[in-house]
C-alpha positions as CSV (number, residue, x, y, z in Angstrom):
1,X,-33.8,-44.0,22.5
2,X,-37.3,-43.4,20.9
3,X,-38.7,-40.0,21.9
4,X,-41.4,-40.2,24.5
5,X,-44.7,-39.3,23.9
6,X,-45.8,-35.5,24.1
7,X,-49.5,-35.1,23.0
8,X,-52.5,-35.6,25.0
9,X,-54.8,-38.8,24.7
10,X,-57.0,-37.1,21.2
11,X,-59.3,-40.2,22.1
12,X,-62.8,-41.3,24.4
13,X,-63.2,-45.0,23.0
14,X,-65.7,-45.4,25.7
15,X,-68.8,-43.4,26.6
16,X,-68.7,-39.9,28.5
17,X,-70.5,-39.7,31.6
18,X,-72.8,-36.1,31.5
19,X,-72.5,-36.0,35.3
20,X,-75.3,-34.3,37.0
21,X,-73.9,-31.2,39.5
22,X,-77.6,-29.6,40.6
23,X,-78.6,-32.9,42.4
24,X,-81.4,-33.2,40.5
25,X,-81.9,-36.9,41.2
26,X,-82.3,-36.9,36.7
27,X,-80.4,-40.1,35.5
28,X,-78.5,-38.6,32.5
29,X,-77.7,-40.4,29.2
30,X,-74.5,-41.6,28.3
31,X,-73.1,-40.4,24.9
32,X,-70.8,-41.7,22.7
33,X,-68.4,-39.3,20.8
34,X,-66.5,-40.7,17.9
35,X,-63.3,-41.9,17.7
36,X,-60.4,-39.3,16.7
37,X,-57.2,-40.9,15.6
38,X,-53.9,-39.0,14.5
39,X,-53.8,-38.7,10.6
40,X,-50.4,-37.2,9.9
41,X,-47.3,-37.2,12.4
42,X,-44.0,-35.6,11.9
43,X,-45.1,-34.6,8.6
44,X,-46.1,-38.0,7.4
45,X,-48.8,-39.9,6.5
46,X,-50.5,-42.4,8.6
47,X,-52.7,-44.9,7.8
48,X,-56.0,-45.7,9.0
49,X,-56.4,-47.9,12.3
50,X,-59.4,-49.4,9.6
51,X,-57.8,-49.7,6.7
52,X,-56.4,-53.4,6.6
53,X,-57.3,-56.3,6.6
54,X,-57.7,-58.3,9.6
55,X,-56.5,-61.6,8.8
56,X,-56.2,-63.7,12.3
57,X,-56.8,-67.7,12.1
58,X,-59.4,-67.4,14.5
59,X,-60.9,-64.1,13.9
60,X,-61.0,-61.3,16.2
61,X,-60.3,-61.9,20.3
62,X,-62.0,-60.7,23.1
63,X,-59.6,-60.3,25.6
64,X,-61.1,-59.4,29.4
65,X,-59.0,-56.9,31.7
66,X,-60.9,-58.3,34.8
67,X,-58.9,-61.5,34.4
68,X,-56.1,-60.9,32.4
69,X,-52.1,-61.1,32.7
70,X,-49.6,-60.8,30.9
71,X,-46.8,-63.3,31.7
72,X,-42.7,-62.7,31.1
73,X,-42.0,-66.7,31.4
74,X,-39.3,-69.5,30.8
75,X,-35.6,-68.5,31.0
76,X,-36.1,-65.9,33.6
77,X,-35.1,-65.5,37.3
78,X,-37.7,-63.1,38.2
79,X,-41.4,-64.5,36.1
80,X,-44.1,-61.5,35.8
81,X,-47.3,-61.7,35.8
82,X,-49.1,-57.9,35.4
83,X,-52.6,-57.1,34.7
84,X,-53.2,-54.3,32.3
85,X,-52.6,-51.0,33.6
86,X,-49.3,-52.6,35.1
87,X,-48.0,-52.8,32.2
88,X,-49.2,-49.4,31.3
89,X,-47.2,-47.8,34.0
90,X,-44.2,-47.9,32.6
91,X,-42.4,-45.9,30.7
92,X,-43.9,-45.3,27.2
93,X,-42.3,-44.5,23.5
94,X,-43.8,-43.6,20.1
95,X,-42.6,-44.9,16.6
96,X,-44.1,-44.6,13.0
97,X,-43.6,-48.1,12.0
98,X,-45.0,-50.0,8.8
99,X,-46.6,-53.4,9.0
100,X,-45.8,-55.3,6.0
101,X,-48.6,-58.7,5.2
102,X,-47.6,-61.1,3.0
103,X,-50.8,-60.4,0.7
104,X,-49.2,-57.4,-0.3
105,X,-51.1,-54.3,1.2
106,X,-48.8,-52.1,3.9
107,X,-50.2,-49.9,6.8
108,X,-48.0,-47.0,8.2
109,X,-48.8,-46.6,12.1
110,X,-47.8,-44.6,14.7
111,X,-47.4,-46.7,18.1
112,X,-47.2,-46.4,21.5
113,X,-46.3,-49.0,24.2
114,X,-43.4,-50.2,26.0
115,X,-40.1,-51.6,24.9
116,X,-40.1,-55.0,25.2
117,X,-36.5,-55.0,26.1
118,X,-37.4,-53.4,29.6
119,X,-40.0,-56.1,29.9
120,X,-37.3,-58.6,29.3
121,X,-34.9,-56.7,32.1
122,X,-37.4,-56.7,34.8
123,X,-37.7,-60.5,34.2
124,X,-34.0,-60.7,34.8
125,X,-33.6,-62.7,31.5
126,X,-31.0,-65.4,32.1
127,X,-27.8,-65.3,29.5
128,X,-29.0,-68.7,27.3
129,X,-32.4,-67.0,26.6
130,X,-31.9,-66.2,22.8
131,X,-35.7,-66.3,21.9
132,X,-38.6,-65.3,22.9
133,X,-41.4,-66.7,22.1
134,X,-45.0,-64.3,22.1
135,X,-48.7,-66.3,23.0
136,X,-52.1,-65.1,21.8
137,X,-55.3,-65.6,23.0
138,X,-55.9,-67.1,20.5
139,X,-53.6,-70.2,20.7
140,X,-51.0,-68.5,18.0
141,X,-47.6,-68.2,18.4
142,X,-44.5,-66.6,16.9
143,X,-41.1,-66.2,18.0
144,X,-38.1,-63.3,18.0
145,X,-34.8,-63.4,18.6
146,X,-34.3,-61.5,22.0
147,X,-31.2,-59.6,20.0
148,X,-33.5,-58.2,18.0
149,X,-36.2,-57.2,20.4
150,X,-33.1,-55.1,22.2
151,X,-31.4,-53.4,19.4
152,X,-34.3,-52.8,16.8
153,X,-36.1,-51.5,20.2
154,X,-39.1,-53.1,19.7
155,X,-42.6,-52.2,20.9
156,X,-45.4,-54.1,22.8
157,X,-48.3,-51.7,21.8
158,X,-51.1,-50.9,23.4
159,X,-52.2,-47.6,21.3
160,X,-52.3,-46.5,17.3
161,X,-52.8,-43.5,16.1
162,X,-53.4,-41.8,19.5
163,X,-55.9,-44.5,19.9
164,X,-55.8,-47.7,22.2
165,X,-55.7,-51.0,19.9
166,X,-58.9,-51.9,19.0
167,X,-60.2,-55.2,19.4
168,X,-59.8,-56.6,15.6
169,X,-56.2,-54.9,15.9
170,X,-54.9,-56.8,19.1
171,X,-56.2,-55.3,22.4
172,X,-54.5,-55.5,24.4
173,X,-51.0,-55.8,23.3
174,X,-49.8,-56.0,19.7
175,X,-45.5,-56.8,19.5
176,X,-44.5,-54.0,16.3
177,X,-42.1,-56.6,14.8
178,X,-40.3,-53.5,12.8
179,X,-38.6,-54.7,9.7
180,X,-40.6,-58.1,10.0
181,X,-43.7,-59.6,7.9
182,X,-46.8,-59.4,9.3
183,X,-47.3,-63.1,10.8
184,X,-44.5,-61.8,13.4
185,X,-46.6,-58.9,14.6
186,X,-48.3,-61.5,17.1
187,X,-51.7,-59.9,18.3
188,X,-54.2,-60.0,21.5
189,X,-50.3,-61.5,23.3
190,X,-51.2,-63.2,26.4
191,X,-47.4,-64.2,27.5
192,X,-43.6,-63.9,26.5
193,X,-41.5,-67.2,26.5
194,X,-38.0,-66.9,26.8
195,X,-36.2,-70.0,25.5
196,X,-32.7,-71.1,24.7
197,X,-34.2,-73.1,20.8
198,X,-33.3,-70.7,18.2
199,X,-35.3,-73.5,15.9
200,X,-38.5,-73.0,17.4
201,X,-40.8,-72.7,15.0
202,X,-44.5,-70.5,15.5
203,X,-48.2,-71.3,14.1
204,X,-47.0,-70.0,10.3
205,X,-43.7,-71.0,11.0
206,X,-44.6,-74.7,11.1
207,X,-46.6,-74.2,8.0
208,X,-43.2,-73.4,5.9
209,X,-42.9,-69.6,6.8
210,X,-39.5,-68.1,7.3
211,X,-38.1,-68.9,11.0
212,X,-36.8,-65.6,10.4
213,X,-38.9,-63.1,8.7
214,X,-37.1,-60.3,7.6
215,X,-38.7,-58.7,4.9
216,X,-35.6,-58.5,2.6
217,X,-35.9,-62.3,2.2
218,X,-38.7,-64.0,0.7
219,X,-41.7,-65.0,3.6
220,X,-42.1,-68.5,2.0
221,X,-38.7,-70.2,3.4
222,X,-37.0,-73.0,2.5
């Protein structure tokens, strides 16, 4: 089990309110602070939240929390459907995990969110679902064996660095595909898909991609 997270939020992505205590009746100004995201962890590196490329097919989503939900579909006997801060309620981890792009640039995170796994449980996955298959916003899919999503203890972020996913980066969920290339790390996800077709075959995927990709196998499959 992936330690839980111990530091306080280092972040205000938003503006900070000066509140007014004399009841003046004085409207104050709203200022923003800038954004303070956690360089080294554990003794290790960390990459910048900035410092790669984003590389989406349809450029960056804007994903509203007024009307969104995120969905736990298909081969389930309990189908969820919670907003946001839903999903934020339960229980968090951390990992330092390294996206890998097929371009050939790297970028060492730390992340925060839930394990999809528990996701997966509350569903009440049903014994033939073997994949599940993550939606965008953006129309792009990928797909995971649900295997791997239990023992690699995979993510569904919503933070980097101490920092909550910025909108080129996936707000408001990014899956941390750990030992995967980077066209599995499915961005801005809108719904999980449990299915019994092992075959299935995501946006990349269709284009020739590896079904499977693991990075100790070439991303180009046969």
């Amino acid at each position: 089990m992936k330690t839980k997270m111990r530091f306080p939020v280092l972040v205000i992505l938003g503006g900070m309110l000066l509140a007014a205590c004399g009841g003046t009746g004085e409207t104050k100004m709203t200022s923003r602070l800038p954004r303070v995201e956690i360089q080294e962890y554990e003794g290790e590196d960390l990459s910048s939240v900035d410092s790669f490329r984003e590389n989406s097919i349809k450029g960056p989503q804007t994903v509203s929390l007024d009307t969104y939900t995120l969905k736990v579909s298909g081969l389930v006997d309990n189908p969820l459907a919670l907003t946001y801060e839903q999903v934020r309620t339960r229980e968090a981890y951390t990992k330092v995990v390294t996206l890998h792009c097929v371009e050939g640039w790297d970028a060492t995170i730390l992340w925060e969110g839930i394990l999809i796994d528990d996701l997966l449980k509350e569903a009440q996955a049903q014994e033939s679902a073997v994949i599940a298959i993550f939606h965008a916003a953006d129309g792009y899919t990928s797909s995971l064996p649900v295997a791997y999503l239990r023992d690699k203890q995979i993510l569904l972020a919503y933070k980097m660095n101490g920092v909550d996913v910025p909108r080129e980066r996936g707000f408001p969920f990014v899956v941390v595909a750990e030992a995967k290339w980077g066209y599995k790390w499915v961005k801005w996800v809108t719904e999980i898909e449990l299915s019994n077709d092992p075959a299935y075959k995501g946006y990349w995927e269709s284009f020739g991609y590896s079904n499977t990709g693991d990075l100790d196998e070439p991303f180009f499959g046969p």
